[in-house]
MDTraj code that builds the backbone (N, CA, C; nanometers):
import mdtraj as md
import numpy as np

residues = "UNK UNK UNK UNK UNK UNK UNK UNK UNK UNK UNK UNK UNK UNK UNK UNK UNK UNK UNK UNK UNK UNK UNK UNK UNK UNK UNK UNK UNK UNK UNK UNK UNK UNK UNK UNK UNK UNK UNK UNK UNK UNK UNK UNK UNK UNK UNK UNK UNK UNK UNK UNK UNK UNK UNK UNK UNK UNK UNK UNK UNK UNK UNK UNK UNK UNK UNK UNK UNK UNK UNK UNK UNK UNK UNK UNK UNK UNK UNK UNK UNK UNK UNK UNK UNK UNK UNK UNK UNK UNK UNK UNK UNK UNK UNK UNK UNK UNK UNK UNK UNK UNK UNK UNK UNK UNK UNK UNK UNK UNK UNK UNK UNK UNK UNK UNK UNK UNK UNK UNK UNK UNK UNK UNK UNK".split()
xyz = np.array([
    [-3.3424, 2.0901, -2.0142],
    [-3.2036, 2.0628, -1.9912],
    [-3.1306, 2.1883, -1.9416],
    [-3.1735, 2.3202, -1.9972],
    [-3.0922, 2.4368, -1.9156],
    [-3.1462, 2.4474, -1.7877],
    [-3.2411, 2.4359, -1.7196],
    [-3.2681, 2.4617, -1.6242],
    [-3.1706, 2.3778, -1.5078],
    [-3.1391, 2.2648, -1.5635],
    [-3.0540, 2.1786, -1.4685],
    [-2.9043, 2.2370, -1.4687],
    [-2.8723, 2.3480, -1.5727],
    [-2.7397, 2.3698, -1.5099],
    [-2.7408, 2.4224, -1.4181],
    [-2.7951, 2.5411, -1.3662],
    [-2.7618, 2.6253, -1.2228],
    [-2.7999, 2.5114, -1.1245],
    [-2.8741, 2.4035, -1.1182],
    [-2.9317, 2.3133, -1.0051],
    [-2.7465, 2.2075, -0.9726],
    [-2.7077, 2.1651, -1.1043],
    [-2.5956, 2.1115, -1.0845],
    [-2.4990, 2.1751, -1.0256],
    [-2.4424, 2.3100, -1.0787],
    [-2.3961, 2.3813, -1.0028],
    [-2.4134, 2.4239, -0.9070],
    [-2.5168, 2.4204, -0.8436],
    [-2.5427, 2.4490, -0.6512],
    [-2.5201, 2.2982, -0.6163],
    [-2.5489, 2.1958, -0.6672],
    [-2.5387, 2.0543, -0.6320],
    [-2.3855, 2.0455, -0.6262],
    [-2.2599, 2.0934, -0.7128],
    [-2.1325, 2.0388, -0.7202],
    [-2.0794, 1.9264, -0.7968],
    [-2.1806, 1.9120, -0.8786],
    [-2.1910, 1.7749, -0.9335],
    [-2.1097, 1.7987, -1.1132],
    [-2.0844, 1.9077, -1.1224],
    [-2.0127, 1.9525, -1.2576],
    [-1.8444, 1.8484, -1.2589],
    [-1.8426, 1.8622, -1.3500],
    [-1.7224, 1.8304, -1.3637],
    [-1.5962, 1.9462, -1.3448],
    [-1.5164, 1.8469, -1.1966],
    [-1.4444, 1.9287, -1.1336],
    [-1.2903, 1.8751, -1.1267],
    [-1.1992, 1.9449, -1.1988],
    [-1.0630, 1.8973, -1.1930],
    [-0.9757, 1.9851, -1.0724],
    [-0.9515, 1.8842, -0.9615],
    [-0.8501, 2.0448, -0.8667],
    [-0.7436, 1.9843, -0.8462],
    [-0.7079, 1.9070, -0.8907],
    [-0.5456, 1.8627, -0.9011],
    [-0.4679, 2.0006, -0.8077],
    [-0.4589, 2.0926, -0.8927],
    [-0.3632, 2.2116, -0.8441],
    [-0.4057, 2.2470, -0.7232],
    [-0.5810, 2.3287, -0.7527],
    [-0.5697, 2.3950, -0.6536],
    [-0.6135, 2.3370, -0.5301],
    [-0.5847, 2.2147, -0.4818],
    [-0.5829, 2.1641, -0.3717],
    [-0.4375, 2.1516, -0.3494],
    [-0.3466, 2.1798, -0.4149],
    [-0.2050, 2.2210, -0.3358],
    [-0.1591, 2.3944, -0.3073],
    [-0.2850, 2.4532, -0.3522],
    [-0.2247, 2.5863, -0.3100],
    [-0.2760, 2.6342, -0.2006],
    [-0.2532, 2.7385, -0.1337],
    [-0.2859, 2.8039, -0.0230],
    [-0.4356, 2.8625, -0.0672],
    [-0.5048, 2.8339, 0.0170],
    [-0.6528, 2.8418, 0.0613],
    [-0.6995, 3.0108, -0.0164],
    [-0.6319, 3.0874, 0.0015],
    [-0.6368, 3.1898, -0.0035],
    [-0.6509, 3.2071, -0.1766],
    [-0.5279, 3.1844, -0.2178],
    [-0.5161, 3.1854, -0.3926],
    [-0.6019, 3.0796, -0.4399],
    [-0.6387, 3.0159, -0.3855],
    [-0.7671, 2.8778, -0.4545],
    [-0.8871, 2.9424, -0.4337],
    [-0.9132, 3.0513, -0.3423],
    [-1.0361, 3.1467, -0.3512],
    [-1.0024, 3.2042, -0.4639],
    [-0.9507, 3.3032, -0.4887],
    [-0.9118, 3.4106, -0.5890],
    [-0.9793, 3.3384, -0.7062],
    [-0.8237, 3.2171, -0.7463],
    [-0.8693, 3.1578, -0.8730],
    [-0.9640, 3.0992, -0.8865],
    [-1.1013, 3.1013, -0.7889],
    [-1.2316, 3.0171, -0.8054],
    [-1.2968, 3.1523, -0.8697],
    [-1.2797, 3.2635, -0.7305],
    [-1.3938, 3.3684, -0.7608],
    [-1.3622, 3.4413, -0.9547],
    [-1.1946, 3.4594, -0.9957],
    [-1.1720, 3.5042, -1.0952],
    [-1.2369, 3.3986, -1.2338],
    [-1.2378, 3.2775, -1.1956],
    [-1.2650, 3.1679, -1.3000],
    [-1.4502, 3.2001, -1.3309],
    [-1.4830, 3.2114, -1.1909],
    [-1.6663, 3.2679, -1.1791],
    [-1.6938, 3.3876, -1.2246],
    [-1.6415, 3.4641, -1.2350],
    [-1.6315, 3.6148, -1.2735],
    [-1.6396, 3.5526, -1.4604],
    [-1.5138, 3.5403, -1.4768],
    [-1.5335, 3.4896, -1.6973],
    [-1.6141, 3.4143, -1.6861],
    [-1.6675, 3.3503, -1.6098],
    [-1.7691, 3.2301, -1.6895],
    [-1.9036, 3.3474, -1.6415],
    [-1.9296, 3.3967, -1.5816],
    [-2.0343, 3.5146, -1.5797],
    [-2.0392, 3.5852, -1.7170],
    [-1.9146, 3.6277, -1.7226],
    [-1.9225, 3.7153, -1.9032],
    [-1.9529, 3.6552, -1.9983],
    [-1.9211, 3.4961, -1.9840],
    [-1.9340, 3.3990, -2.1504],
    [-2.1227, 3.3759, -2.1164],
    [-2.1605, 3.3389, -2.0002],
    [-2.2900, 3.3188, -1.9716],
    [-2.3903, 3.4843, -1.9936],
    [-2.3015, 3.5632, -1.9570],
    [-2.4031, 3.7083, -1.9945],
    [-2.3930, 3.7482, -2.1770],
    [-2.3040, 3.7009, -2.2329],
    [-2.2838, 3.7034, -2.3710],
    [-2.3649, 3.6136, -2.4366],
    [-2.3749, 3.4861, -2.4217],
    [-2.4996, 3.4078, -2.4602],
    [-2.6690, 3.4260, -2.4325],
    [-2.6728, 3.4926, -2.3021],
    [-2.7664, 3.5491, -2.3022],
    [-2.8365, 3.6741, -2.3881],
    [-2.7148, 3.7685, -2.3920],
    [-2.7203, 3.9195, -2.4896],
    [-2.7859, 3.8396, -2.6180],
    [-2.7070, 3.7474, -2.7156],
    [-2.6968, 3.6722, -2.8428],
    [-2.8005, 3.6263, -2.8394],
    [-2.8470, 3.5401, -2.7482],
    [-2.9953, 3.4788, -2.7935],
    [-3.1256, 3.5272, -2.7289],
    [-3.1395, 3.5996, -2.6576],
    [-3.1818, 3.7716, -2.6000],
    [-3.2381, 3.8224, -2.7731],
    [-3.1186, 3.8084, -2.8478],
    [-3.1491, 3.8885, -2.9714],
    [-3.2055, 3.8101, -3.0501],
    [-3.1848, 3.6757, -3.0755],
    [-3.2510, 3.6121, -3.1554],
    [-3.4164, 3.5846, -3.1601],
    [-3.3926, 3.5405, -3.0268],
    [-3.5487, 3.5411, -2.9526],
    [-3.6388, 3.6774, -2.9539],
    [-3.6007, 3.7850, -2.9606],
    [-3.6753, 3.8821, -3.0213],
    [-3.6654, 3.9186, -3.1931],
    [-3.5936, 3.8470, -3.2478],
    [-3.6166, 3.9062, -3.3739],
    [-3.6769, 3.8133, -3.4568],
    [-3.6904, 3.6435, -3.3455],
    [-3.8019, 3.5624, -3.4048],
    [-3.9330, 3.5903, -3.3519],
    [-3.9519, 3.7046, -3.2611],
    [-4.0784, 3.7511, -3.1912],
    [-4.1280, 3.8586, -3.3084],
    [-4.0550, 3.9554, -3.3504],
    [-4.1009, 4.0227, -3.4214],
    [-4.1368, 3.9842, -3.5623],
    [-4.0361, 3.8942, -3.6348],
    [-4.0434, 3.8621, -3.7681],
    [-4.1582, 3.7373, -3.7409],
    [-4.1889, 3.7086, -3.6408],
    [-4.3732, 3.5953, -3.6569],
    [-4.2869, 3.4588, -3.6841],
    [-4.1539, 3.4324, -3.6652],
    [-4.0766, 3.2491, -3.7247],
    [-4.1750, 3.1716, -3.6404],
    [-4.2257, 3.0746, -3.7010],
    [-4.2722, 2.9350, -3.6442],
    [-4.2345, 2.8185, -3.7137],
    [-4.2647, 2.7278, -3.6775],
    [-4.2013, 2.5600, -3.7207],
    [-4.3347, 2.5355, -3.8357],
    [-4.2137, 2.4316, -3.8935],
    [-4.2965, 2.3738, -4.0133],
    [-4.3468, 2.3028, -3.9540],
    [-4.5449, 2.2500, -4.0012],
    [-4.5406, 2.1311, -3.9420],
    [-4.7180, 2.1025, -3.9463],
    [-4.7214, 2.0252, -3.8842],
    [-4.8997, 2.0327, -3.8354],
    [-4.9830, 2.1601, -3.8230],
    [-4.8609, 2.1902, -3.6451],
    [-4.8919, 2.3365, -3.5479],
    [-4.7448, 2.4559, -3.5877],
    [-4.7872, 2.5088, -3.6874],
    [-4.6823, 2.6636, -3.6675],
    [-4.7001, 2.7169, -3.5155],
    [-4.5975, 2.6753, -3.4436],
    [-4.5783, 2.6532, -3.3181],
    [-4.4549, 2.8025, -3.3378],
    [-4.4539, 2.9166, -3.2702],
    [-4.3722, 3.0215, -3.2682],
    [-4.2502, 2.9836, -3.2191],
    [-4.1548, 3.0330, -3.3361],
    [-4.0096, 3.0014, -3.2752],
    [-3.9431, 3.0617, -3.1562],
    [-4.0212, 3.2169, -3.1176],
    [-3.9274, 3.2710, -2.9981],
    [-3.9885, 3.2013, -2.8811],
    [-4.1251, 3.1160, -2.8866],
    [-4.1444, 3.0024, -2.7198],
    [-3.9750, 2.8977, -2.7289],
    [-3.9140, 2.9041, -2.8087],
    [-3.7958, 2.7367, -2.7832],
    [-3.7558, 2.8369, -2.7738],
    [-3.6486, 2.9569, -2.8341],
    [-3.5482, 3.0157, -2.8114],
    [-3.5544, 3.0677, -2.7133],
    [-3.6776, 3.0941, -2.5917],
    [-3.7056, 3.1957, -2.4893],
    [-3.6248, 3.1305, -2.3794],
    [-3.6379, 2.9926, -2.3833],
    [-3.5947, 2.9509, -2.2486],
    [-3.4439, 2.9735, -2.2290],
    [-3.3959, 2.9447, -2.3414],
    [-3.2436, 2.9977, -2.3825],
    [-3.1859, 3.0924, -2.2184],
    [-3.2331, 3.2189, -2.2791],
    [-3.1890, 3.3575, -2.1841],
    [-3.2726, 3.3277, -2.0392],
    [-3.3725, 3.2789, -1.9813],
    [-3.4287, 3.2642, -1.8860],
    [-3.3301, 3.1592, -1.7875],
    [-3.2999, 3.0450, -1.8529],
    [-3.2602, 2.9192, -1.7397],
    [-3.0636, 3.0244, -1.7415],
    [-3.0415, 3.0687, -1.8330],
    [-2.9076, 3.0917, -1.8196],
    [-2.8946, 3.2178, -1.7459],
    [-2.9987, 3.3050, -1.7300],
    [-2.9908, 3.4494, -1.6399],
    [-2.9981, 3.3589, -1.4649],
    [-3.0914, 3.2522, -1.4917],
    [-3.0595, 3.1874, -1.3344],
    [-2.9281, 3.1249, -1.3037],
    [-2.8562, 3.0358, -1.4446],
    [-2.6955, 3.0035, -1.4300],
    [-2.6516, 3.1269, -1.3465],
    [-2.6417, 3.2843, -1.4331],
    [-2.5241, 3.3770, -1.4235],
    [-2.5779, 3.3836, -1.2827],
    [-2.7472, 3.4370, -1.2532],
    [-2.7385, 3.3768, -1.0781],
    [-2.6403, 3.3205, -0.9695],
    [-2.6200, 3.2256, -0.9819],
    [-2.5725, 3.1439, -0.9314],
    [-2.4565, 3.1689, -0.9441],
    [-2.3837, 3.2027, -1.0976],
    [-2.2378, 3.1923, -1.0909],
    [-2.1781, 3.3506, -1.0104],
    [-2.2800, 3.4221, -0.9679],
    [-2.2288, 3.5304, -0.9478],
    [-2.2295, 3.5092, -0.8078],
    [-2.3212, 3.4587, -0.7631],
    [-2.3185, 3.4637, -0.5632],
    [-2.2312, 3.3903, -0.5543],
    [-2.1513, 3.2198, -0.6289],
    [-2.0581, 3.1745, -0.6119],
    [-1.8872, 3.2939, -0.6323],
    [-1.9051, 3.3642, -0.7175],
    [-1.8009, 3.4481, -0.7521],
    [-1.7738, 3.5423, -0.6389],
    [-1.8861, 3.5978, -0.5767],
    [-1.9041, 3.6820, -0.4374],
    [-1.8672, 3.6350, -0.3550],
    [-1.9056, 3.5312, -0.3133],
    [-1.9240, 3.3985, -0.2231],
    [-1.7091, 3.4024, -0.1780],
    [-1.6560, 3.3507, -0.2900],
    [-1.5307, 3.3224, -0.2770],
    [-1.4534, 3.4628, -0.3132],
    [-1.4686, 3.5370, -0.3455],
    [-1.4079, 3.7036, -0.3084],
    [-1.4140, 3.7428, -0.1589],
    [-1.5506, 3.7409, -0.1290],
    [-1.5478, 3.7973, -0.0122],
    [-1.4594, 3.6950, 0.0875],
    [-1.4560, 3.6254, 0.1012],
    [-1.3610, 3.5557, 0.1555],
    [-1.2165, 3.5520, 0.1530],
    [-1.1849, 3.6025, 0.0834],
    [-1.0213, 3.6743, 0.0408],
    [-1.0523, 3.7933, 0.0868],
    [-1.0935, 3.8835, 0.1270],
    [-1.1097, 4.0299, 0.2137],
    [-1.1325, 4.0191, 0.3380],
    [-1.2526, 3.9005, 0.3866],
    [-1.3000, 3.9181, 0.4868],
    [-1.2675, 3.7703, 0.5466],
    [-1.1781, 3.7505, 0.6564],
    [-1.1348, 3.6121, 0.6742],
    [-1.1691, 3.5545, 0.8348],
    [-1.3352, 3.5207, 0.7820],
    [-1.3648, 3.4476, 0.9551],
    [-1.4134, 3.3341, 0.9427],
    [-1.4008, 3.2443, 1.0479],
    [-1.4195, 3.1247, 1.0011],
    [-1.5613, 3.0492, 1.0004],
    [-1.6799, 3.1372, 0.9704],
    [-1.7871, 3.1390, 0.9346],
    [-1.8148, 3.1147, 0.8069],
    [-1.7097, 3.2259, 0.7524],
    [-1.7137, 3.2537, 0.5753],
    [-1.6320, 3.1317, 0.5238],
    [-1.5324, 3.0969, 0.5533],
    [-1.4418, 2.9495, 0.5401],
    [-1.5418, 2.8374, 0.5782],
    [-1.6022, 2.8561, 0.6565],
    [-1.7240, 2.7539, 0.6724],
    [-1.7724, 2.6828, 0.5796],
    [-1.8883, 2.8180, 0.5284],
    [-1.9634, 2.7881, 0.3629],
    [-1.8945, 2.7975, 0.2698],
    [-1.7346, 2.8528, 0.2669],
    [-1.7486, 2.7691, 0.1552],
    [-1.6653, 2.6024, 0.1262],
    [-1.6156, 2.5852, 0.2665],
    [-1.6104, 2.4677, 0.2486],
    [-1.7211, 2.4205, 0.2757],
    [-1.7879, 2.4103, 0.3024],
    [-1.9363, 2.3243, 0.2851],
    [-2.0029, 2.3079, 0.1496],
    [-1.9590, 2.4118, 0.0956],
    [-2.0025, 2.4409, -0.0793],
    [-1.9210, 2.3262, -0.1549],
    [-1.8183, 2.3214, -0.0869],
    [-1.7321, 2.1871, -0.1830],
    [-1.7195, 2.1184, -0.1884],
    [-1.8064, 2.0738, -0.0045],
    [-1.7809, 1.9096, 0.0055],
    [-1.9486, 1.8547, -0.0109],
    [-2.0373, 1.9471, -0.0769],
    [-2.1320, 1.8910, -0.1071],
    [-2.1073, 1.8033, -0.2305],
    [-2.0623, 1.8344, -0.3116],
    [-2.0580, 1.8249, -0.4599],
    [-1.9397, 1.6603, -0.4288],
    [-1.8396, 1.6581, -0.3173],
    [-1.7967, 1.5626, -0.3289],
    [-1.8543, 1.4347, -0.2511],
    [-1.9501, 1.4618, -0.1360],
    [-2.0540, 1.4089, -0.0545],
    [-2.1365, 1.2757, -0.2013],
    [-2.2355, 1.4040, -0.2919],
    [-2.2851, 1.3053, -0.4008],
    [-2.2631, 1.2451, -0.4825],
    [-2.0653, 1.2937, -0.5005],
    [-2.0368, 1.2332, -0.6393],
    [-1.9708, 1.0787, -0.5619],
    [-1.9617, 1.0649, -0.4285],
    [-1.9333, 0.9443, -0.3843],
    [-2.0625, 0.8780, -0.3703],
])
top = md.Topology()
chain = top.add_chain()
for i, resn in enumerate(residues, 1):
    res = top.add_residue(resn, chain, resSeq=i)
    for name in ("N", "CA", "C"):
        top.add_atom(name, md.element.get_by_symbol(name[0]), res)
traj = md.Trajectory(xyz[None], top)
């Protein structure tokens, strides 16, 4: 299931409210995309740090599951920090993606990223 968030998010398929910023100027609807991608980078690099730690201190202390197979607890917690270092991936070239476009204004770069937005509304129709 983590692995499908960064796939949704290149897909567009998240749940997306733009009420607003489809009435503001193109320009400030970059900003507030790339600034919104930027914190969700920190809450996604903070969950990673947190279970980063857990997952090694069930590596060192030997935790496995009760059961048949003492199956090691840091294999489930591992995927944790792996599928979400590919999220912050993603959320960071999107964060780049719409910065650089507030500096650098050609209509190449306005291109992708309107193309970036009307994918997500392409599948959800």
């Amino acid at each position: 299931m983590y692995f499908a968030l960064s796939y949704t998010l290149r897909k567009g398929v998240h749940i997306n409210v733009d009420l607003i910023s489809s009435m503001l100027p193109r320009n400030v609807t970059n900003l507030a995309l790339g600034l919104c991608y930027l914190m969700a980078a920190a809450l996604v690099a903070l969950i990673i740090w947190r279970v980063s730690i857990l997952t090694h201190e069930a590596w060192v202390t030997g935790e496995a599951t009760v059961g048949l197979y003492a199956w090691p607890m840091w294999l489930s917690t591992a995927i944790v920090p792996v599928a979400f270092s590919i999220l912050m991936l993603r959320i960071l070239y999107l964060a780049a993606a719409y910065m650089i476009t507030i500096v650098i204004q050609h209509p190449a770069l306005e291109a992708i990223i309107a193309a970036m937005r009307e994918i997500g509304e392409e599948e959800a129709l």
